[in-house]
SERO-4910 file (N, C-alpha, C, O; in steps of 0.05 Angstrom, whole numbers):
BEGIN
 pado doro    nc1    nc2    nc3   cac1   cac2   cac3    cc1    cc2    cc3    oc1    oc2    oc3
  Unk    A    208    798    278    227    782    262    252    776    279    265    792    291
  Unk    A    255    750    278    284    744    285    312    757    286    324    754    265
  Unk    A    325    769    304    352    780    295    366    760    298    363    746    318
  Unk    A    385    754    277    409    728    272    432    741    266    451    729    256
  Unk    A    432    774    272    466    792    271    486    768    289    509    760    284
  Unk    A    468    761    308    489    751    336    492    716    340    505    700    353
  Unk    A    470    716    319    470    683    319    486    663    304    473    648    290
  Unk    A    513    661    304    528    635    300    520    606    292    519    590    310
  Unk    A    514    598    267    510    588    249    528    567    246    520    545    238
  Unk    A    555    571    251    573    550    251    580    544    275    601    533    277
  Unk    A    568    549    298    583    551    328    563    524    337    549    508    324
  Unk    A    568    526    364    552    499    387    530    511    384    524    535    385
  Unk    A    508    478    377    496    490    381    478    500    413    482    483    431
  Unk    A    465    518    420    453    532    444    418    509    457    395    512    451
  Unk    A    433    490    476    408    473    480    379    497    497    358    486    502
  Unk    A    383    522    503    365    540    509    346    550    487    325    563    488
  Unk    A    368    536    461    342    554    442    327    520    431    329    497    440
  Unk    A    312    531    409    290    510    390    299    486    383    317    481    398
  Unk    A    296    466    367    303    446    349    330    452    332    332    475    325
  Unk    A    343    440    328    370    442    318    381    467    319    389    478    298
  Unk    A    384    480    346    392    500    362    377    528    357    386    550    366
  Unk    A    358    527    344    354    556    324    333    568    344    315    557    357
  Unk    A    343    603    339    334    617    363    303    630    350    304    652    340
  Unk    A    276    616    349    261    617    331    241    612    353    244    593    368
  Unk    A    219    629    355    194    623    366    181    615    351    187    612    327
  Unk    A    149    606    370    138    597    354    126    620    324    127    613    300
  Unk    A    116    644    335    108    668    317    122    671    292    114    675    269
  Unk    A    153    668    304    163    678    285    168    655    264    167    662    241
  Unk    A    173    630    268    178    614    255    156    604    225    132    601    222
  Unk    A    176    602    211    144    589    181    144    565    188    121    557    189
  Unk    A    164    546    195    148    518    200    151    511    231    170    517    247
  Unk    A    123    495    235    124    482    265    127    462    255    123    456    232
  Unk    A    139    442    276    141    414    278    128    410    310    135    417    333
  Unk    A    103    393    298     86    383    315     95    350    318     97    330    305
  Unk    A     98    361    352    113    320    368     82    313    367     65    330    369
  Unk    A     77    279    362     62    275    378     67    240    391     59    221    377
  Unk    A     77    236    410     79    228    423     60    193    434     56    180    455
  Unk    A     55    191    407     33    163    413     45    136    402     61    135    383
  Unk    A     38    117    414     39     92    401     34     73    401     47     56    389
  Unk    A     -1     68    421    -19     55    426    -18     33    414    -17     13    428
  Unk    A    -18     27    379    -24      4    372     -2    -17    362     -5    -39    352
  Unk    A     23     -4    369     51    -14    345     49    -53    358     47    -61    381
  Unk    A     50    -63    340     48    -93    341     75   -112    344     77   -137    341
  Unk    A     95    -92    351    128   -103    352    139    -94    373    132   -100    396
  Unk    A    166    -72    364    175    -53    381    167    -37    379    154    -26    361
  Unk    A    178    -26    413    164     -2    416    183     16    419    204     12    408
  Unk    A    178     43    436    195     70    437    200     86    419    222     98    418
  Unk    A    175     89    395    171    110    382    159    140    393    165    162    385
  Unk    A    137    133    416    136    151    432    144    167    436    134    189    431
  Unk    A    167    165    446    194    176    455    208    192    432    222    212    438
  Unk    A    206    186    413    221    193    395    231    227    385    251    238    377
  Unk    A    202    234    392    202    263    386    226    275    417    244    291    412
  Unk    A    224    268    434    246    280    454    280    274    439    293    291    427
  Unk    A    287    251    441    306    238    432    322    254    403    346    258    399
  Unk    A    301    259    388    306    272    357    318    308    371    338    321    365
  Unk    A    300    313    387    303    346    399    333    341    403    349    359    397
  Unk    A    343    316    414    372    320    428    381    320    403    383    342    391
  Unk    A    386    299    393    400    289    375    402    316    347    419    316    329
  Unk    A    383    335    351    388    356    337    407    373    336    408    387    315
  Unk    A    422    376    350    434    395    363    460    391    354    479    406    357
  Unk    A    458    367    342    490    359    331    494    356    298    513    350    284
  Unk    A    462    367    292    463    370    265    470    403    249    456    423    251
  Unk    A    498    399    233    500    422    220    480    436    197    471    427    175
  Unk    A    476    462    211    456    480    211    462    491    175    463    515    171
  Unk    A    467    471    150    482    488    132    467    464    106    471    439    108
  Unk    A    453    476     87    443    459     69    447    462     43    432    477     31
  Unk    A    470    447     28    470    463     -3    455    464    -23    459    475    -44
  Unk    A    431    449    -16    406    440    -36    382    454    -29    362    455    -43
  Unk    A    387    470     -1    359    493     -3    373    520     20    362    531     39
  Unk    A    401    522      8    411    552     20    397    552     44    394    531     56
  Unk    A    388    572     51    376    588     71    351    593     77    339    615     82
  Unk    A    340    564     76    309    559     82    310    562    109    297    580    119
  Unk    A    329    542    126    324    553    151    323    578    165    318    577    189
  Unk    A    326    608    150    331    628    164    293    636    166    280    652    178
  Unk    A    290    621    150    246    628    154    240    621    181    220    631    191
  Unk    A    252    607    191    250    598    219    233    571    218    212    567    205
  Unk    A    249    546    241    235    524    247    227    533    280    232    555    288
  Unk    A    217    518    294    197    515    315    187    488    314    172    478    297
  Unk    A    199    474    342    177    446    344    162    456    376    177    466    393
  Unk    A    140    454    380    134    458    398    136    443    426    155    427    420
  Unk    A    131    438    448    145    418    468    116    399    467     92    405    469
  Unk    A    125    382    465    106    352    465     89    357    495     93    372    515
  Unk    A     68    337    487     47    344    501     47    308    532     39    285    534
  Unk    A     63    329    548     60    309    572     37    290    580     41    267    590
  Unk    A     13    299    575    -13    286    579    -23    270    556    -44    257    560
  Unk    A    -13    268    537    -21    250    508      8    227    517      6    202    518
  Unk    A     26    239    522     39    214    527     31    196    540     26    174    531
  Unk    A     29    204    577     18    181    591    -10    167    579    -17    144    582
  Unk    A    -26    190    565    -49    165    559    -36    140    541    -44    117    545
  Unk    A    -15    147    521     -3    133    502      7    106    518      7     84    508
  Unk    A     16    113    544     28     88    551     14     69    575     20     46    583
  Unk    A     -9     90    584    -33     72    590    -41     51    568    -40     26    567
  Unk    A    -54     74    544    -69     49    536    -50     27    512    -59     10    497
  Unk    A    -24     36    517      0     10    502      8     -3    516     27    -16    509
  Unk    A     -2     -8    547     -4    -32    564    -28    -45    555    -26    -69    549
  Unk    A    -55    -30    551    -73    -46    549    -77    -60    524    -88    -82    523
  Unk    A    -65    -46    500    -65    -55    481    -45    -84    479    -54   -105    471
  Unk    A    -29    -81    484     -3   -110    490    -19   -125    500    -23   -146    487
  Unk    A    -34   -123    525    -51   -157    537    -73   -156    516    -85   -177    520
  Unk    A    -85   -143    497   -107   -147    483    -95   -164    462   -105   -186    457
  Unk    A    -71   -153    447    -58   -168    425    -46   -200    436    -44   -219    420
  Unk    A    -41   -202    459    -32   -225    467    -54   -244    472    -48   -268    471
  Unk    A    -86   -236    478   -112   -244    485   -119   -257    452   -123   -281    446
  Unk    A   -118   -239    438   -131   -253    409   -111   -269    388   -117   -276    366
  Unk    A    -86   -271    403    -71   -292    393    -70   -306    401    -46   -314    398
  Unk    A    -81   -320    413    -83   -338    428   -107   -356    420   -110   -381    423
  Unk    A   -129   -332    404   -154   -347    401   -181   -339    416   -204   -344    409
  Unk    A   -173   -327    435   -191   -331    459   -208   -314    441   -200   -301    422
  Unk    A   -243   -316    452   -269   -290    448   -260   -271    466   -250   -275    488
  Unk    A   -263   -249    454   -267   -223    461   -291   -221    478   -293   -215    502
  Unk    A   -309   -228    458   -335   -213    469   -338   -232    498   -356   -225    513
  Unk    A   -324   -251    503   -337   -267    537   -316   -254    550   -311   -269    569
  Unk    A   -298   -232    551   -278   -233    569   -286   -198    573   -277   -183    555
  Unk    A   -301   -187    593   -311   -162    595   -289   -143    601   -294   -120    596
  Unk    A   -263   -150    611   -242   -137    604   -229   -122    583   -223    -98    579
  Unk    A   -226   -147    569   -215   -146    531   -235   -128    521   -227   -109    508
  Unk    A   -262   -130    525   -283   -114    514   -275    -92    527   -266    -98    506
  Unk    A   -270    -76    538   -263    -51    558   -247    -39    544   -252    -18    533
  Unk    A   -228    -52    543   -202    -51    540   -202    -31    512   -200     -7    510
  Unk    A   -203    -56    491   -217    -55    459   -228    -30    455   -212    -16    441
  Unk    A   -257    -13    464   -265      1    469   -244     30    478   -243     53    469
  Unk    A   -235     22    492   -223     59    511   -196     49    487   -181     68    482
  Unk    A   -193     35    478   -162     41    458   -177     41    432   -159     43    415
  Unk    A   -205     39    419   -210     54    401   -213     76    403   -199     90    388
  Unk    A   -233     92    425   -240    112    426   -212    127    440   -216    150    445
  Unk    A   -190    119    446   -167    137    444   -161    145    426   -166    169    424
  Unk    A   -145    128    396   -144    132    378   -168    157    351   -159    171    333
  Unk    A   -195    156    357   -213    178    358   -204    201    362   -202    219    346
  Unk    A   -196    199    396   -186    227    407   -166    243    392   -165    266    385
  Unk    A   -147    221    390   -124    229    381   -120    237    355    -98    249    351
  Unk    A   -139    233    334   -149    237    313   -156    275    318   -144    297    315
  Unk    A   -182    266    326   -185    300    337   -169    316    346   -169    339    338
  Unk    A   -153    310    362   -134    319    372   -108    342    350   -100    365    350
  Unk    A   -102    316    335    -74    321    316    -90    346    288    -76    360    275
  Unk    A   -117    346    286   -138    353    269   -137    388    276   -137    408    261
  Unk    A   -138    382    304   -148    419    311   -120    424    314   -112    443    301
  Unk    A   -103    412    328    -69    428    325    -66    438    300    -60    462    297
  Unk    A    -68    421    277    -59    422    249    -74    441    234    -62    453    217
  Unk    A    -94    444    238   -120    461    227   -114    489    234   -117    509    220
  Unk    A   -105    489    259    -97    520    271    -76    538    264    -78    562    259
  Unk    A    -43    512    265    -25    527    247    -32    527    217    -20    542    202
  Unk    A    -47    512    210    -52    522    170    -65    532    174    -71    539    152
  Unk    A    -87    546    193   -103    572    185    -87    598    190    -90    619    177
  Unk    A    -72    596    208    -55    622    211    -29    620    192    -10    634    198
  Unk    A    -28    609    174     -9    604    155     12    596    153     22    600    132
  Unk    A     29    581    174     43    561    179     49    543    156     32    540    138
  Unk    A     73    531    155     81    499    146     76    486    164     80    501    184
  Unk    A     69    464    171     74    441    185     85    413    183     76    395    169
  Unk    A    100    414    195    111    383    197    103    363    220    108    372    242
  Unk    A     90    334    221     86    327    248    109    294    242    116    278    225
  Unk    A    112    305    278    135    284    285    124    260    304    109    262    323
  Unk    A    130    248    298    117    215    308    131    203    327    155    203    318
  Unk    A    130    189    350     95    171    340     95    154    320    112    157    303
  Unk    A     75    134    319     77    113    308     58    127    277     53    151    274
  Unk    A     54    112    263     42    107    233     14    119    234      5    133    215
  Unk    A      1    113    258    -25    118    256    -32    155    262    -55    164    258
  Unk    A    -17    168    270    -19    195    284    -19    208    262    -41    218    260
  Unk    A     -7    213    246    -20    236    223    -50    231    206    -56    241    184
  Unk    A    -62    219    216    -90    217    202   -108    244    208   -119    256    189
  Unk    A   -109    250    229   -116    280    236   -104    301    218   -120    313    205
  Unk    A    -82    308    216    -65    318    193    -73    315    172    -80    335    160
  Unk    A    -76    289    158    -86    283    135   -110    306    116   -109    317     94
  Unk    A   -132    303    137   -163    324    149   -158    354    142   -166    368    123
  Unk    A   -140    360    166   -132    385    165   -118    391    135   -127    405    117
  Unk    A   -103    380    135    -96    383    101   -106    390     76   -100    405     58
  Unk    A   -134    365     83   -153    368     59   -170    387     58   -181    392     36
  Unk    A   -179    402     83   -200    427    101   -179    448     83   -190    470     77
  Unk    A   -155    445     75   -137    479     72   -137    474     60   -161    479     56
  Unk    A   -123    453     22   -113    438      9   -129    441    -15   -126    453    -36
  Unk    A   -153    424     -1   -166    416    -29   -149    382    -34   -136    366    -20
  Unk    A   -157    383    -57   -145    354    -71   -111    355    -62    -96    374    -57
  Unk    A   -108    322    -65    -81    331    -60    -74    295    -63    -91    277    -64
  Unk    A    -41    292    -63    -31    259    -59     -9    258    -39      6    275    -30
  Unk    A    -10    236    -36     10    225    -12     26    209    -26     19    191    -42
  Unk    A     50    218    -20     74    201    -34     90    186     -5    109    197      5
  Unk    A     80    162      5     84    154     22    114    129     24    113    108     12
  Unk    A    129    134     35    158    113     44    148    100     71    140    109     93
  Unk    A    151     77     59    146     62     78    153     30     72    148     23     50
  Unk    A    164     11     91    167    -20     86    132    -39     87    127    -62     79
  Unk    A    113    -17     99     89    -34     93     70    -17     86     73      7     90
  Unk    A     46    -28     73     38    -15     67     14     -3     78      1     13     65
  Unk    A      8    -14    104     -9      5    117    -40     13    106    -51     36    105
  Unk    A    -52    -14     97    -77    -20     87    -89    -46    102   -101    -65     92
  Unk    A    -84    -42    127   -107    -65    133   -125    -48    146   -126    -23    147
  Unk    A   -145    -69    158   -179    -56    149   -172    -68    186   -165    -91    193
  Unk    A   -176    -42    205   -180    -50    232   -159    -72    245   -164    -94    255
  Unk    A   -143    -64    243   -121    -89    251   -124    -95    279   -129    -79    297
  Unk    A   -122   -119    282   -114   -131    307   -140   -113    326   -139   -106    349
  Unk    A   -165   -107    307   -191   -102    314   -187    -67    332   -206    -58    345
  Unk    A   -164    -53    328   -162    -24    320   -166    -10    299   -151    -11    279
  Unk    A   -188      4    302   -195     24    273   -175     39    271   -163     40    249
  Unk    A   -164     59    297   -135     68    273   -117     68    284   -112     84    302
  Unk    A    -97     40    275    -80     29    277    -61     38    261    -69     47    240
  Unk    A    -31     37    269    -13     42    254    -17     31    220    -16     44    200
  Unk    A    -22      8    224    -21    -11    206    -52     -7    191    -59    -28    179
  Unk    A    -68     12    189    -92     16    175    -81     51    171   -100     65    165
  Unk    A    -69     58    172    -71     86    163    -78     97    137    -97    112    133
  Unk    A    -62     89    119    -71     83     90   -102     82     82   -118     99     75
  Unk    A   -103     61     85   -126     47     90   -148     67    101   -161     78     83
  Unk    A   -151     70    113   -171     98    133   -167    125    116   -186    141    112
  Unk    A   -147    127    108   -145    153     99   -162    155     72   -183    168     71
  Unk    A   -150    137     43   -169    127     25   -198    118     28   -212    114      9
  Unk    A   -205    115     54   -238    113     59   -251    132     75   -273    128     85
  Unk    A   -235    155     79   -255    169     98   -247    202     91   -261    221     99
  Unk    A   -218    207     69   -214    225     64   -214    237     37   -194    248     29
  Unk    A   -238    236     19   -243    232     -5   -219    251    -28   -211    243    -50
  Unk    A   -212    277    -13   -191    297    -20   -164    273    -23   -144    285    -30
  Unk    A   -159    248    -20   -134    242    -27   -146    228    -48   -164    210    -48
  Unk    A   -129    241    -73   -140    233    -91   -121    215   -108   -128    208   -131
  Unk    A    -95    206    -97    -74    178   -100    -55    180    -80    -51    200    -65
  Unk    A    -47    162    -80    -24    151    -55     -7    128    -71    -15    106    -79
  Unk    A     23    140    -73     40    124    -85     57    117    -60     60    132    -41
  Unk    A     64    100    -61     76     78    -39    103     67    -48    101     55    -70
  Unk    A    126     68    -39    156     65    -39    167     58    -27    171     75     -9
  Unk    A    180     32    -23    202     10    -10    177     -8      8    182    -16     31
  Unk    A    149    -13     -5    141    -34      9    154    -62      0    162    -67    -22
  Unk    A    154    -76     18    169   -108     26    156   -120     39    159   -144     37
  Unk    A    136   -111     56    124   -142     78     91   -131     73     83   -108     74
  Unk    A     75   -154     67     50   -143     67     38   -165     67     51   -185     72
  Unk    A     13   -165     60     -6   -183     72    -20   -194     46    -14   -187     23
  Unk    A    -43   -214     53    -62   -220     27    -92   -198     29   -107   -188     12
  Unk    A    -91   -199     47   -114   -174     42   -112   -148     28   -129   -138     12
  Unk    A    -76   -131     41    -65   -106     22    -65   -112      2    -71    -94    -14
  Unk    A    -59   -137     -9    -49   -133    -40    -78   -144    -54    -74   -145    -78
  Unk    A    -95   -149    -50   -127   -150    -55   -128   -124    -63   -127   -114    -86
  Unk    A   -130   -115    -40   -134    -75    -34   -128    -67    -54   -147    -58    -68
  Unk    A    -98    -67    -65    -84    -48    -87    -97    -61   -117   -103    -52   -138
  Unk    A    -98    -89   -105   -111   -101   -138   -140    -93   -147   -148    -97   -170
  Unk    A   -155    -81   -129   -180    -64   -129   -177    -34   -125   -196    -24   -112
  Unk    A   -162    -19   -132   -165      1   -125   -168     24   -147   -171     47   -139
  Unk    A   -166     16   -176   -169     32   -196   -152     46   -197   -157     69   -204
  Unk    A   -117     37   -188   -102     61   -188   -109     82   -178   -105    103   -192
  Unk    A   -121     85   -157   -119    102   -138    -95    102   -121    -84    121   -109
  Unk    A    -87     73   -124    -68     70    -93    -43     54   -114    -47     34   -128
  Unk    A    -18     70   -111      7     52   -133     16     39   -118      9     44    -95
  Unk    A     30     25   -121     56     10   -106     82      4   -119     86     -7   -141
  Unk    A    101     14   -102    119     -4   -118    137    -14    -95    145     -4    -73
  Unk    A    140    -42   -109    144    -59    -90    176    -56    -93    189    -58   -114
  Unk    A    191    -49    -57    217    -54    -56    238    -72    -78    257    -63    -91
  Unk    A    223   -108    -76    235   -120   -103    231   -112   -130    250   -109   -146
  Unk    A    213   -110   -135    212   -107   -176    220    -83   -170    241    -91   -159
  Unk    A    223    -52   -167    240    -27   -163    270    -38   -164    287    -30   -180
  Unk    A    273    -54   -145    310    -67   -147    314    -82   -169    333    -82   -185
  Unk    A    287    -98   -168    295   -117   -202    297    -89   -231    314    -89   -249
  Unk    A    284    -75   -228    280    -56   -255    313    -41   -252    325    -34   -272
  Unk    A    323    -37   -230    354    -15   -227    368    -45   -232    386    -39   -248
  Unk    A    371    -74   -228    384    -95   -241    392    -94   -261    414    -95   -271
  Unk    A    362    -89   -272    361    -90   -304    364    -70   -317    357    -72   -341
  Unk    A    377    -41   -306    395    -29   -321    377      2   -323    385     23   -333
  Unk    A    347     -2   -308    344     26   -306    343     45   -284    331     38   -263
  Unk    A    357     75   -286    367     86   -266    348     87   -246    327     74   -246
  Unk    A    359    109   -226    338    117   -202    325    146   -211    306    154   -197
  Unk    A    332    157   -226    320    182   -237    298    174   -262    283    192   -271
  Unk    A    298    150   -269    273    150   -293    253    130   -271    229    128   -277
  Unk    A    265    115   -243    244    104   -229    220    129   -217    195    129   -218
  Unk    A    234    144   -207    230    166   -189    209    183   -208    186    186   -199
  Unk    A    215    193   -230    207    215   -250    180    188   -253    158    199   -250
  Unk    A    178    164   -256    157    158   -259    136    157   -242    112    158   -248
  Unk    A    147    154   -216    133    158   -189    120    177   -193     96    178   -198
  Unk    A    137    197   -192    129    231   -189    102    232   -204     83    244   -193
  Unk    A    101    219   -232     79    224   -252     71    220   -242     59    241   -234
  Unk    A     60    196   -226     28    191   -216     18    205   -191     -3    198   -180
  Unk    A     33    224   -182     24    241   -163      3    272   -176      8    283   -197
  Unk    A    -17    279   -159    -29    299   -169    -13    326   -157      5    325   -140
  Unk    A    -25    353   -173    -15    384   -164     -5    386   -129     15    399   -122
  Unk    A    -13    379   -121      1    378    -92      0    360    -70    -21    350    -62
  Unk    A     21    356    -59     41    323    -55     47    328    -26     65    343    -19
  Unk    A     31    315     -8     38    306     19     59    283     27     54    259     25
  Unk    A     73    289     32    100    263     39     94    254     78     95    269     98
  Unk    A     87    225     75     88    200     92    107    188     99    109    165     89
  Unk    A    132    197    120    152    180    119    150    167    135    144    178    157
  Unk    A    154    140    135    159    120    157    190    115    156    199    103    136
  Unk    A    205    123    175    237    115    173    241     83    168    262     75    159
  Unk    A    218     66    174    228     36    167    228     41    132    247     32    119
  Unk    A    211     53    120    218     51     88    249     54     76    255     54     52
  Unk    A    279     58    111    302     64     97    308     29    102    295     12    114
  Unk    A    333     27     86    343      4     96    365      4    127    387     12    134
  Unk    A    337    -15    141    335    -15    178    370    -12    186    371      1    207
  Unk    A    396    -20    176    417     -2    183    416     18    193    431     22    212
  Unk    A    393     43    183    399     60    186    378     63    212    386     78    231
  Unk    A    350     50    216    338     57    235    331     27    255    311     13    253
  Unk    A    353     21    272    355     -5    273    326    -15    298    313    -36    300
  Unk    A    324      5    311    300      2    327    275      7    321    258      3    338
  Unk    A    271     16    302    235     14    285    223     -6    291    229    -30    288
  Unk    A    196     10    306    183    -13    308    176    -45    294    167    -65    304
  Unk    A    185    -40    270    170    -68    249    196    -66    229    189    -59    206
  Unk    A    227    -71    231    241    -67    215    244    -91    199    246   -113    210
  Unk    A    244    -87    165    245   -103    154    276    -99    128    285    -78    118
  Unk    A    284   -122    125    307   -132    106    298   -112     78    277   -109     65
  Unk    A    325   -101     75    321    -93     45    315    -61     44    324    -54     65
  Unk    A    304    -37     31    293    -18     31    321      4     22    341     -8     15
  Unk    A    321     31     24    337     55     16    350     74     26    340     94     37
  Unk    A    368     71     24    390    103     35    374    130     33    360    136     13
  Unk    A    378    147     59    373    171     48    371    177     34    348    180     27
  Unk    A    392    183     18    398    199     -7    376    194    -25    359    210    -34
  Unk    A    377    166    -30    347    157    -51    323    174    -46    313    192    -58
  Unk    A    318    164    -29    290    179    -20    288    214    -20    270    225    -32
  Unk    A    310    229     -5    314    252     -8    316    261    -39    306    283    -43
  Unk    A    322    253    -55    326    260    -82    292    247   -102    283    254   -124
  Unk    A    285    233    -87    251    238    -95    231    248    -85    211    246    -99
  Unk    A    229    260    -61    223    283    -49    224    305    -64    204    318    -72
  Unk    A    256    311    -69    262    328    -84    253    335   -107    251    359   -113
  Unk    A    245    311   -127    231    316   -145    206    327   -139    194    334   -159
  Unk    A    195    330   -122    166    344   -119    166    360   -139    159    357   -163
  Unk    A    179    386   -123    184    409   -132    196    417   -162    188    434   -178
  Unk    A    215    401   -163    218    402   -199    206    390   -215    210    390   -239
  Unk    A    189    380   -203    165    370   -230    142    400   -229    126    400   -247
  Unk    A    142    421   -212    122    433   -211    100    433   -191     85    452   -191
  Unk    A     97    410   -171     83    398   -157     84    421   -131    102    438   -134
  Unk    A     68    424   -109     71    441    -90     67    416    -72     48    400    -70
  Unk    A     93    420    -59    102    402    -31     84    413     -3     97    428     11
  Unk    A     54    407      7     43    419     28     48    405     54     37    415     74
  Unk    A     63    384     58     69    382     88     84    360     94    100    351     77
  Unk    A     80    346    119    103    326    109     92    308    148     80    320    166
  Unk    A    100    281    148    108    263    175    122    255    174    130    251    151
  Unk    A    138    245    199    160    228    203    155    216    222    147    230    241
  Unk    A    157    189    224    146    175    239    154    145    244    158    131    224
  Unk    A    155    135    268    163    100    276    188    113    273    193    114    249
  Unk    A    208    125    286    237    126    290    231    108    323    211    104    336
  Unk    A    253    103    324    259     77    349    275     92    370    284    114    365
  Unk    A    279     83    390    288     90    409    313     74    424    308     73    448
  Unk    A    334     65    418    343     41    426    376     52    452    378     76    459
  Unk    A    395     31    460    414     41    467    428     58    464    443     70    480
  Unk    A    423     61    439    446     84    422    426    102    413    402    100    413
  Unk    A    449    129    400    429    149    390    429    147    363    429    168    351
  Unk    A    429    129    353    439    132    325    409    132    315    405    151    300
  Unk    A    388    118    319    365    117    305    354    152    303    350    167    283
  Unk    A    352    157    329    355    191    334    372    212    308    362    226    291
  Unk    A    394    208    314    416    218    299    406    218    270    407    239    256
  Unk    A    396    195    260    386    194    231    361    201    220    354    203    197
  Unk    A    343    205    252    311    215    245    321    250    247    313    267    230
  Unk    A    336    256    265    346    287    261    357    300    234    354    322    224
  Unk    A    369    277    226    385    297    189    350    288    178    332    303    172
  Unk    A    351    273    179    324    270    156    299    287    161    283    293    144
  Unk    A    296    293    185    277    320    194    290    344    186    279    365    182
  Unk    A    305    341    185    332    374    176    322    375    155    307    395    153
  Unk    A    326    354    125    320    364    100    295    360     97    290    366     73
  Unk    A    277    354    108    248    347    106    239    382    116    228    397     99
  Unk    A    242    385    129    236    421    131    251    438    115    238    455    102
  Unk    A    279    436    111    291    451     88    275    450     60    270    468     44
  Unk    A    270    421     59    248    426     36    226    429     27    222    427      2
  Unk    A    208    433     45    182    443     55    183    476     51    172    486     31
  Unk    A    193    488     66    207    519     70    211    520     39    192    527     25
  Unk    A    231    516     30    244    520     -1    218    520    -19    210    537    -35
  Unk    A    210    502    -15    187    492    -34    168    515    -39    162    525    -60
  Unk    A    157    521    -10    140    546    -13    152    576      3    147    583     26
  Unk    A    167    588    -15    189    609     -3    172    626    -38    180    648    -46
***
């Protein structure tokens, strides 16, 4: 067990120790936060990659003090150090992926250009890997009894997670934030694409047994097909009619409490930082007009747990990378209470 007699709580924090300074191994700690470092398919900006380093700094300036879950952090956090060798594949094959996306907008066949076919190929079967990959990390800390949190990386990297989840879990829902909604079927001819995660998950992970969706705004004619076939399996609520319904005079606590209902006994949270309004995450890969303050979102999170619900894990993911640290700075507090309330949840 951790001794914290000597450890200063209100002091600088110590860049020799863990994630937002805390002197916490991995053993000792209840939650890991797993980097992973990919972002093969993002169809905009980029430097989510990166992100998990960037957030490590930017931690360090976050006060260690939470009035909404006391002293969850003394269970101990732990992110482990990102994996040097998943990155460079990441940015091999997000070269290859960029001339492929620029190849089929254009029009051109695939199949006559033995390149593009190559190409296509080693950045599916990356995405595979990486699947497997995020699957056995995740599987390992929930068998030795861990929380986990994984840090992103683009949209598409917690699908492995997802697996592992459902392997410990059993049934379970995803209460997913996000500006899209992350139901296309093979995008831009990637099976798992940022932008199909959803999508993949509802077809290949039968244990999710709903997925409610919050601050979507940009989507397509095929997603909203999707949701119009889905038997309520899959909710939405769309960024506008949510703003039109608080117009028209009803709060954010009877939106939220209705959300919450359609989630089952235990609630996986999907965050995409573009689901805040992009102010706050101005370099996200795919930032779109419109969407929610912290606070919003943190306070339906929150409801997990006071509805009864058991909060089992959580992503964060598509934080940007830009001149400033501010996108950093805001994926750091929001990883702060995203583990404070994970910890709390199951304490």
């Amino acid at each position: 067990m951790t001794d914290l007699s000597k450890f200063d709580a209100n002091g600088v924090s110590n860049p020799k120790n863990n994630i937002f300074g805390l002197p916490f191994s991995e053993d000792e700690a209840r939650l890991i936060i797993l980097p992973v470092p990919w972002e093969v398919t993002v169809s905009y900006g980029a430097g989510t990659s990166r992100a998990p380093e960037h957030i490590f700094i930017a931690s360090m300036q976050v006060d260690i003090f939470d009035a909404d879950c006391g002293n969850a952090w003394r269970k101990g956090f732990y992110m482990r150090p990102h994996d040097r060798k998943l990155l460079m594949k990441s940015d091999y094959l997000r070269k290859e992926a960029e001339l492929y996306i620029d190849y089929i907008s254009k029009d051109e066949l695939v199949e006559k250009n033995t390149f593009m076919t190559k190409s296509l190929k080693e950045i599916n079967e990356g995405g595979a890997n990486l699947n497997v990959w995020v699957y056995e990390q995740t599987r390992e800390l929930l068998k030795s009894g861990k929380l986990v949190g994984l840090l992103g990386g683009d949209h598409s990297v917690p699908f492995g997670f997802y697996k592992a989840i459902a392997e410990t879990y059993g049934d379970f829902g995803i209460l997913h934030i996000d500006a899209h909604c992350d139901l296309r079927k093979s995008y831009a001819d990637f099976t798992y694409s940022h932008a199909s995660v959803m999508y993949n998950a509802l077809n290949e992970i039968p244990e999710v047994k709903k997925i409610v969706q919050v601050g979507v705004r940009d989507y397509s004619q095929e997603e909203w097909d999707f949701i119009c076939k889905s038997d309520y399996r899959l909710v939405t609520y769309f960024d506008k009619e949510v703003k039109e319904r608080m117009y028209d005079g009803q709060t954010w606590k009877q939106i939220t409490d209705e959300m919450i209902g359609h989630l089952p006994d235990r609630v996986y949270v999907s965050f995409d930082i573009d689901g805040l309004d992009p102010k706050l995450c101005p370099h996200t890969g795919t930032p779109v007009q419109g969407g929610y303050e912290t606070e919003q979102v943190l306070y339906l999170i929150k409801k997990i747990s006071e509805s009864g619900r058991q909060f089992i894990g959580f992503d964060l993911v598509e934080v940007g990378t830009g001149e400033s640290d501010w996108d950093a700075n805001v994926g750091a507090h929001v990883l702060w209470k995203l583990c404070n309330m994970l910890v709390a949840a199951n304490s």
